[in-house]
C-alpha positions as CSV (number, residue, x, y, z in Angstrom):
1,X,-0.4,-50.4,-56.3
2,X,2.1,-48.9,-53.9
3,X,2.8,-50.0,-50.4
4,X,2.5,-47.6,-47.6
5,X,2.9,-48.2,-44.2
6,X,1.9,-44.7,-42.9
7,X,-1.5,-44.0,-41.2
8,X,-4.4,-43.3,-43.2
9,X,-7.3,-41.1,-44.4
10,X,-9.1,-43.2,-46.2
11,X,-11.0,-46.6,-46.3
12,X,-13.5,-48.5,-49.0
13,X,-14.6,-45.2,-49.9
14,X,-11.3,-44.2,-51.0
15,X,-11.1,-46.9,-53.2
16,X,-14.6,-47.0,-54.6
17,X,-13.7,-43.4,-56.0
18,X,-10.7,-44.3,-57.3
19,X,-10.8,-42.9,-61.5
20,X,-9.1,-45.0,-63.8
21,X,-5.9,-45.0,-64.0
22,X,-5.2,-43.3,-60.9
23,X,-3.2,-44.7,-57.6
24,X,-3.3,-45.2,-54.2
25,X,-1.7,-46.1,-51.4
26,X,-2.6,-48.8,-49.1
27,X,-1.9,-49.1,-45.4
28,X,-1.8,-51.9,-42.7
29,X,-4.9,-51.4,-40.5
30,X,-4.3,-51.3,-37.3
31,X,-6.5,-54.5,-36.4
32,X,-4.7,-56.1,-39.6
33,X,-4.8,-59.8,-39.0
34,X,-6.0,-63.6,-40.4
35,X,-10.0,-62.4,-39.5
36,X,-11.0,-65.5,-40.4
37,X,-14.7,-64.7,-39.7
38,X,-14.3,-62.8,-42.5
39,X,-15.0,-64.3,-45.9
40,X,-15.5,-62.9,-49.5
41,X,-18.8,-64.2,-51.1
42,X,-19.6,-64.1,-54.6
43,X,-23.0,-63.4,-56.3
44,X,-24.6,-63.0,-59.4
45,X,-26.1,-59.7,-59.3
46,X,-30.0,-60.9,-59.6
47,X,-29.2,-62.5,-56.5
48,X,-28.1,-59.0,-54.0
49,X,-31.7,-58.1,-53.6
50,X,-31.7,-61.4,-51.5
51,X,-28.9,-60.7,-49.9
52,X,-29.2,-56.8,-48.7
53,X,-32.4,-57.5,-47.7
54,X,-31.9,-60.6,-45.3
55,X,-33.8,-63.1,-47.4
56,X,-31.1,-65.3,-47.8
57,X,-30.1,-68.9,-45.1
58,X,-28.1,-71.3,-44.5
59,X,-28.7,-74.7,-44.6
60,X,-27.5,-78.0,-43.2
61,X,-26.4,-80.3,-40.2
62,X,-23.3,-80.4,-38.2
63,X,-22.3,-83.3,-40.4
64,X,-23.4,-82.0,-43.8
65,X,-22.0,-79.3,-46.6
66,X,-23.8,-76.3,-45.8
67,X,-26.4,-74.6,-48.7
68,X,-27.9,-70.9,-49.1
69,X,-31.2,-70.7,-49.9
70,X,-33.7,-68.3,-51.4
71,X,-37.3,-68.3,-50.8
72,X,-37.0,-70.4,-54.3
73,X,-34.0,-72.0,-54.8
74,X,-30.9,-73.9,-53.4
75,X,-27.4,-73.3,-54.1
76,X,-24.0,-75.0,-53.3
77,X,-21.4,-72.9,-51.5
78,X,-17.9,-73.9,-52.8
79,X,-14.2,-71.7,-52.2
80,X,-12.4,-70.8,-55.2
81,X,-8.5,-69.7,-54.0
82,X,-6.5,-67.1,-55.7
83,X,-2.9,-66.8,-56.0
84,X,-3.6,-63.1,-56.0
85,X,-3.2,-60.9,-53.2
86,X,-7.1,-59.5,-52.8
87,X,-6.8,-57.0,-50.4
88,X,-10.1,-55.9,-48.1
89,X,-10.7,-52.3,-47.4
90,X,-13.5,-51.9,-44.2
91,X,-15.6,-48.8,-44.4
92,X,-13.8,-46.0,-43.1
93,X,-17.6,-44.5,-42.1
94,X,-19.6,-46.9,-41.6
95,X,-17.8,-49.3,-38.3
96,X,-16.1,-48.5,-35.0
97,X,-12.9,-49.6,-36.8
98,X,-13.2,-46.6,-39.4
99,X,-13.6,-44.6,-36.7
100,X,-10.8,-45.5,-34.6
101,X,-8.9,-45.0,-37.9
102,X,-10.5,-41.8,-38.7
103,X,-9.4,-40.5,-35.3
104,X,-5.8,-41.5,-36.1
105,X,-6.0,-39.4,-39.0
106,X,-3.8,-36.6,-40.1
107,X,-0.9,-37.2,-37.8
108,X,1.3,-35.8,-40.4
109,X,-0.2,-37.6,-43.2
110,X,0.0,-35.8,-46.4
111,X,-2.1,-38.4,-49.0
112,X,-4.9,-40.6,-48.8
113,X,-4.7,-44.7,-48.2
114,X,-7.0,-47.5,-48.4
115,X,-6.8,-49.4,-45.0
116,X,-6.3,-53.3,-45.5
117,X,-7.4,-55.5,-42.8
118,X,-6.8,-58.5,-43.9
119,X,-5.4,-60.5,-47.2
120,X,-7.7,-62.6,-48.4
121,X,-6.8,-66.3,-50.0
122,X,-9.5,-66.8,-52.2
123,X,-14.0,-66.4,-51.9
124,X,-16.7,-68.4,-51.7
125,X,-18.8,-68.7,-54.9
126,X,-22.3,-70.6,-55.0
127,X,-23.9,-72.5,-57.9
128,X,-27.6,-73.7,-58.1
129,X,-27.9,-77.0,-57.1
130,X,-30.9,-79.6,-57.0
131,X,-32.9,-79.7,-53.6
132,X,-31.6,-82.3,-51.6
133,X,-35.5,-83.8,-50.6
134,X,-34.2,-87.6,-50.3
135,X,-34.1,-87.0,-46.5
136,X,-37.1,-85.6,-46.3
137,X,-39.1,-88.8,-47.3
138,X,-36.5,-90.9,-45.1
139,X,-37.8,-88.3,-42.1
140,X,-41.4,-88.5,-43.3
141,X,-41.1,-92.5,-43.3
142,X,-40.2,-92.5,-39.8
143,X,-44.0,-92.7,-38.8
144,X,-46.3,-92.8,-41.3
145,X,-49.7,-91.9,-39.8
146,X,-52.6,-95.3,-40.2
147,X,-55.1,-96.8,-39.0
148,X,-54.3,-97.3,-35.1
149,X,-53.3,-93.6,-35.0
150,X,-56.2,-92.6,-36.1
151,X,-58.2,-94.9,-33.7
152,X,-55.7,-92.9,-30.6
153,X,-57.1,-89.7,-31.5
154,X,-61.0,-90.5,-30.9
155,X,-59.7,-90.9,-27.1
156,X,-60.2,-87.3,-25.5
157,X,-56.8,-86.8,-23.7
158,X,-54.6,-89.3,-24.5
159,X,-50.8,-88.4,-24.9
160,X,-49.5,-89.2,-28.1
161,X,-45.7,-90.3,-29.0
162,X,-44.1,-87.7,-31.1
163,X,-41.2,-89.4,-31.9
164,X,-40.2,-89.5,-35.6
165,X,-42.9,-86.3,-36.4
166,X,-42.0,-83.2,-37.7
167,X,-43.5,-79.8,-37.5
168,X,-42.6,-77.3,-40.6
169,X,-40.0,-75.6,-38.8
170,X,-38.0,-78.8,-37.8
171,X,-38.0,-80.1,-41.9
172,X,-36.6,-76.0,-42.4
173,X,-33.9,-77.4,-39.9
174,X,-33.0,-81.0,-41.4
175,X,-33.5,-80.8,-45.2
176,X,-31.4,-78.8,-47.1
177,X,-34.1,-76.5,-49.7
178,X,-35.7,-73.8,-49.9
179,X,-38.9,-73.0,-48.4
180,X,-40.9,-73.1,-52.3
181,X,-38.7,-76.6,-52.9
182,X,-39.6,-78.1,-49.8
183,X,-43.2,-77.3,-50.5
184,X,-42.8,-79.1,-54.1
185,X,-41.3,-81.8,-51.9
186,X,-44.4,-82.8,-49.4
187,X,-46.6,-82.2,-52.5
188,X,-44.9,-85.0,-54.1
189,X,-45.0,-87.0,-51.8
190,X,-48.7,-86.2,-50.7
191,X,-47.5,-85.5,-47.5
192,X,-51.1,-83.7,-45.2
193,X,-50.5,-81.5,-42.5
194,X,-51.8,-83.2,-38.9
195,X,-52.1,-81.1,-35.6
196,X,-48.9,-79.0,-36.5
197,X,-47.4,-82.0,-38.1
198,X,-46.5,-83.2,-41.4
199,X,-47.1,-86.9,-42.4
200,X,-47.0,-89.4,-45.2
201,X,-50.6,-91.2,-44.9
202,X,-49.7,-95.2,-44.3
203,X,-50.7,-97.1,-47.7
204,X,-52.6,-99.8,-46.6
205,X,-55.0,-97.0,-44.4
206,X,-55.3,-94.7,-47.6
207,X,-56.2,-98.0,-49.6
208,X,-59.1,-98.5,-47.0
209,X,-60.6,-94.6,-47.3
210,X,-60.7,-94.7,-50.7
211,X,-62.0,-98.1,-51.0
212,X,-64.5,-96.9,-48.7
213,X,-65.1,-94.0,-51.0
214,X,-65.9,-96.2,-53.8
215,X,-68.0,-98.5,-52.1
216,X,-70.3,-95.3,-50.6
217,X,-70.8,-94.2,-54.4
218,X,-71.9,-97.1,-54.9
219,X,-74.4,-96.9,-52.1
220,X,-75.0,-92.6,-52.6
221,X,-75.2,-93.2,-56.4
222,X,-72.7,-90.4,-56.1
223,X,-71.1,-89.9,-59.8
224,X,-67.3,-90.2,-59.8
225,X,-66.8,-86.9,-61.8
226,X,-69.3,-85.0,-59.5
227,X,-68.7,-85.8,-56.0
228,X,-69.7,-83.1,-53.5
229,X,-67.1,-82.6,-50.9
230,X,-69.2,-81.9,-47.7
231,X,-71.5,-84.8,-48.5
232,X,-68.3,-87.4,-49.1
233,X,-66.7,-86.1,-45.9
234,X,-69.7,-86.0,-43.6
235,X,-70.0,-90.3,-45.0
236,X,-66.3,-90.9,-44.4
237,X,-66.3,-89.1,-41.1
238,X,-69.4,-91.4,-40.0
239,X,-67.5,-94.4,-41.1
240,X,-64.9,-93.6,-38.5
241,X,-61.7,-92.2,-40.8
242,X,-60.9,-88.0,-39.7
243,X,-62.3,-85.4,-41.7
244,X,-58.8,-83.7,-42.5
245,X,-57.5,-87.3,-44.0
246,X,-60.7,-88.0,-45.8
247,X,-60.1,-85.0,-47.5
248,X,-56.3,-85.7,-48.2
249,X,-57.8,-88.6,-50.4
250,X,-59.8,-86.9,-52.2
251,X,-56.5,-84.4,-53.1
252,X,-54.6,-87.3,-53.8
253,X,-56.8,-89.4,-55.8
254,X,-59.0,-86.0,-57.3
255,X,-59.7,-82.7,-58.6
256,X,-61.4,-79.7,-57.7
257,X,-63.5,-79.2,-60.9
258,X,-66.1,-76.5,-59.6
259,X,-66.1,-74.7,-55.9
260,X,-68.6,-71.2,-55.3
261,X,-69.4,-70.2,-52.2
262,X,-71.4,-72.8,-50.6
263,X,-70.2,-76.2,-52.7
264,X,-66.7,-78.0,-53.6
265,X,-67.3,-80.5,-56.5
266,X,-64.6,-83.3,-57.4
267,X,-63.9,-85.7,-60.1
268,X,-61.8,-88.7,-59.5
269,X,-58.7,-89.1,-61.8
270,X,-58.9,-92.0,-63.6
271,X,-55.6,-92.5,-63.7
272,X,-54.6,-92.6,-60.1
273,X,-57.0,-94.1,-58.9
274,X,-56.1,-96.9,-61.6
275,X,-52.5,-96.6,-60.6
276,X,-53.3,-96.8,-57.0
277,X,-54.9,-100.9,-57.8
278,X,-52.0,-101.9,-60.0
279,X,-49.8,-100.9,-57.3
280,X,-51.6,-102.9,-54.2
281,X,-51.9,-105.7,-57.1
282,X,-47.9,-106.2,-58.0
283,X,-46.9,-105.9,-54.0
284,X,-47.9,-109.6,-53.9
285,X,-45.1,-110.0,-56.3
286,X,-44.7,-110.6,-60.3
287,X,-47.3,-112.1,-62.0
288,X,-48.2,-113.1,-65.4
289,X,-49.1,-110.2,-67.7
290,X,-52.8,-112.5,-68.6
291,X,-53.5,-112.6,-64.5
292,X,-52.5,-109.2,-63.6
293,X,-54.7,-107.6,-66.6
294,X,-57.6,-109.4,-65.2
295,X,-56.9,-108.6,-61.4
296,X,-56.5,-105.1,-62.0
297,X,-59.5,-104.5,-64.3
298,X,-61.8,-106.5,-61.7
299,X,-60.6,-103.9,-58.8
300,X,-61.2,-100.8,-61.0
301,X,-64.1,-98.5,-60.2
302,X,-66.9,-99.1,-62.5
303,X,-66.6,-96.8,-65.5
304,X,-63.0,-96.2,-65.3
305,X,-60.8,-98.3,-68.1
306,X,-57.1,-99.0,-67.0
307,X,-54.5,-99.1,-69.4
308,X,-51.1,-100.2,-69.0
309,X,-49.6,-96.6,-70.6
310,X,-50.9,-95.7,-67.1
311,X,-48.3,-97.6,-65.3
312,X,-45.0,-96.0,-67.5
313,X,-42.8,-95.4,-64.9
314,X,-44.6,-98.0,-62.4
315,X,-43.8,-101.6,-63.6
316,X,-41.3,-103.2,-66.0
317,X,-41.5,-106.4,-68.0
318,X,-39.9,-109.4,-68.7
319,X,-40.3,-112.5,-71.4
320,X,-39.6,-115.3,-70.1
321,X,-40.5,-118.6,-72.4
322,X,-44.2,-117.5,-74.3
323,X,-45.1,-115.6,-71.3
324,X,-44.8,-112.2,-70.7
325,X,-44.9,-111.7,-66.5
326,X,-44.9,-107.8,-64.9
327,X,-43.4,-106.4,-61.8
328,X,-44.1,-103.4,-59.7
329,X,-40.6,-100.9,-59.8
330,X,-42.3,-97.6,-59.1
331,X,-39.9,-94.5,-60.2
332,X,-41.4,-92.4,-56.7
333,X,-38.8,-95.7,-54.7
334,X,-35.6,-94.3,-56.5
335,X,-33.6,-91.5,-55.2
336,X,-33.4,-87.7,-56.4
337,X,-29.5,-87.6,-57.2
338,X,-28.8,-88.5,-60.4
339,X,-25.9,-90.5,-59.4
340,X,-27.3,-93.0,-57.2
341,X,-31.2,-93.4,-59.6
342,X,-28.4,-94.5,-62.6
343,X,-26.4,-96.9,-60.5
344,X,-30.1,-98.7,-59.0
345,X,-31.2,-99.0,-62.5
346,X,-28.5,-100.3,-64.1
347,X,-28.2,-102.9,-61.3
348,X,-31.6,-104.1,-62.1
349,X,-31.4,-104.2,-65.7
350,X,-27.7,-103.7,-67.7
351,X,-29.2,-102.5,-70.7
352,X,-32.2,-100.3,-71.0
353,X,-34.1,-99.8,-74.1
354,X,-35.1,-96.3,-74.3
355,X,-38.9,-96.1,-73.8
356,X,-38.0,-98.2,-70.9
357,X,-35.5,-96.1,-69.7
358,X,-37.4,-92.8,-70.1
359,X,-40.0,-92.4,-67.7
360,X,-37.4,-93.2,-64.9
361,X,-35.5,-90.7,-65.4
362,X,-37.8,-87.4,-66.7
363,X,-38.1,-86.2,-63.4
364,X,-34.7,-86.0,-62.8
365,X,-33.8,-82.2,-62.4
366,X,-30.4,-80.7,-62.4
367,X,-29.6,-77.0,-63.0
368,X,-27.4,-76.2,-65.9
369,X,-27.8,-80.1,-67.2
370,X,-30.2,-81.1,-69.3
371,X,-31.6,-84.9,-70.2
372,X,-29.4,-85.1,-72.9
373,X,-26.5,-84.2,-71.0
374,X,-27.3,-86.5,-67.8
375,X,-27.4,-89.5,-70.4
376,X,-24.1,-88.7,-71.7
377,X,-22.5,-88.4,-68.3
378,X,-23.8,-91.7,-66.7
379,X,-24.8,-94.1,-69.7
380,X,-23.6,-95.0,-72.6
381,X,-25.5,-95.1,-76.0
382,X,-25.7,-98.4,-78.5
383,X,-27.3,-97.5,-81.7
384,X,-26.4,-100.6,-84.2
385,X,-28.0,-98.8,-87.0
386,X,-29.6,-95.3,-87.7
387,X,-33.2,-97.3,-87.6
388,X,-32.7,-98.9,-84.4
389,X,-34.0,-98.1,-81.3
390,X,-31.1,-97.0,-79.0
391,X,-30.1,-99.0,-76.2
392,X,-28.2,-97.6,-73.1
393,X,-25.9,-99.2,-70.7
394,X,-23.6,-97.7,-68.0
395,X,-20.6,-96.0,-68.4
């Protein structure tokens, strides 16, 4: 393109128009300068609807790389230079700048020029990225909400420490996700709304309600696939434990399987609830596979039948002499990024058989890599021959 340095009649619009093949002038603007508030963003073209229509944030601390975020999605801001000269061209119609330059206009100007007002270097480009929800269990552990809590808030007026809570607004503010993924995110961790703030139920309180649960269908006769809400609540609520957490147990540890108007049934899950035992079971330490077998089927609810393909994921194993003793190593302890979940189980075993492996790492989600392509990046594969199972160790 040619270089003018004469004043202008054009801007953007000038160049937008341009038909192929054609030329054009451009001109120094006469706010020409480094701008560097100014910066070139890239986007995929599904993504402009966001954009245009203000539905688009940005994410992070003082300290941390910031994200944009969707209503649905996360994405890494990263700038790409250029060792071309990319000119910008502000809207001769559309700014108090084009208008200054419109004014200016036709002081012996004979052609049309596109106005730069500044050079830029290179632009920012964005690529989806994996919620970063680590941080929001670390907030979420701060204060876990139990027992003496709940005892505080049966005293009529009495302030309350609010140090270490979080309303939905603040987690917007610290963790770095969009609204939908940090929705997935206190669902996972069966995080309960409490007057305006969200909270992690303590385990050793939850392990009380629904032991308490159990024991009143014992009592009630109530069936474990057909327990009516209101009448399991009002019970709890007698036995001194909030309505609102009462029904958090039921959510965590149940399912809605009918609801009309005027009645909520719900049906244990057998398998967390049989999960929930193993786990209180193996926090005394490892035990022998014979003892832990027989602890965890005498803690069981009546009518339920634990099996250990219930804690993949949960516990791991080890032979040592004739006996065979089991741990608790629960895949909800290890962190998000793939990265760091690789380096904390290879630490605690170097080599992984894969049905070991597996469950530890199938809820690892990374846009654009698959399974297959995490393994190759951070382990390595031992096959000795094409009947044996695979065996991974890191890279």
């Amino acid at each position: 393109m040619e270089q003018q340095l004469m004043c202008p009649k054009g801007g953007a619009g000038s160049v937008l128009n341009l038909n192929p093949g054609s030329a054009l002038s451009i001109a120094y603007h006469t706010k020409y300068g480094p701008h560097d508030d100014i910066l070139l963003l890239e986007l995929d073209e599904k993504l402009l609807p966001d954009v245009t229509n203000q539905r688009v944030f940005l994410r992070g601390q003082p300290d941390e790389d910031a994200v944009l975020c969707t209503q649905s999605k996360t994405y890494a801001i990263k700038f790409v230079g250029t060792s071309n000269s990319v000119c910008l061209v502000p809207p001769s119609n559309q700014s108090e700048m084009g208008k200054e330059l419109q004014d200016r206009a036709g002081n012996g100007c004979d052609h049309e020029a596109a106005t730069v007002i500044k050079l830029a270097s290179g632009s920012m480009e964005i690529v989806e990225v994996a919620p970063r929800l680590d941080k929001l269990k670390s907030l979420l552990s701060q204060a876990p909400y139990g027992i003496e809590e709940a005892s505080e808030m049966e005293v009529e007026g009495m302030e309350r420490d609010k140090t270490g809570l979080y309303k939905w607004d603040d987690l917007v503010n610290e963790v770095q996700a969009s609204d939908g993924e940090l929705r997935s995110g206190l669902q996972a961790l069966s995080a309960v709304e409490i007057d305006g703030y969200w909270r992690i139920i303590d385990d050793s309180y939850m392990d009380m309600i629904l032991r308490m649960l159990l024991h009143n269908s014992v009592l009630m006769d109530w069936p474990l696939n057909a327990l009516d809400q209101d009448e399991v609540l009002g019970v709890l609520e007698s036995d001194g434990f909030p309505r609102k957490v009462a029904h958090h147990c039921l959510s965590m540890y149940g399912d809605k399987s009918e609801e009309d108007g005027s009645k909520c049934i719900w049906k244990l899950d057998e398998k967390r609830v049989c999960v929930h035992f193993a786990r209180n079971i193996l926090r005394e330490g490892k035990m022998k596979m014979e003892k832990f077998i027989e602890e965890w089927s005498r803690r069981i609810p009546p009518g339920m039948e634990a099996s250990l393909q219930m804690l993949d994921g949960e516990v791991l194993t080890e032979k040592l002499g004739i006996d065979t003793w089991v741990r608790g190593f629960s895949v909800s302890s290890l962190p998000s990024t793939p990265s760091e979940r690789f380096s904390i189980l290879f630490r605690e075993r170097p080599r992984w058989d894969w049905k070991d492996l597996q469950p530890y790492i199938r809820d690892l989600s990374i846009p654009g890599l698959s399974l297959e392509g995490l393994l190759l990046k951070y382990t390595r594969r031992v096959q000795p021959s094409p009947d044996a199972e695979p065996v991974f160790t890191a890279r």
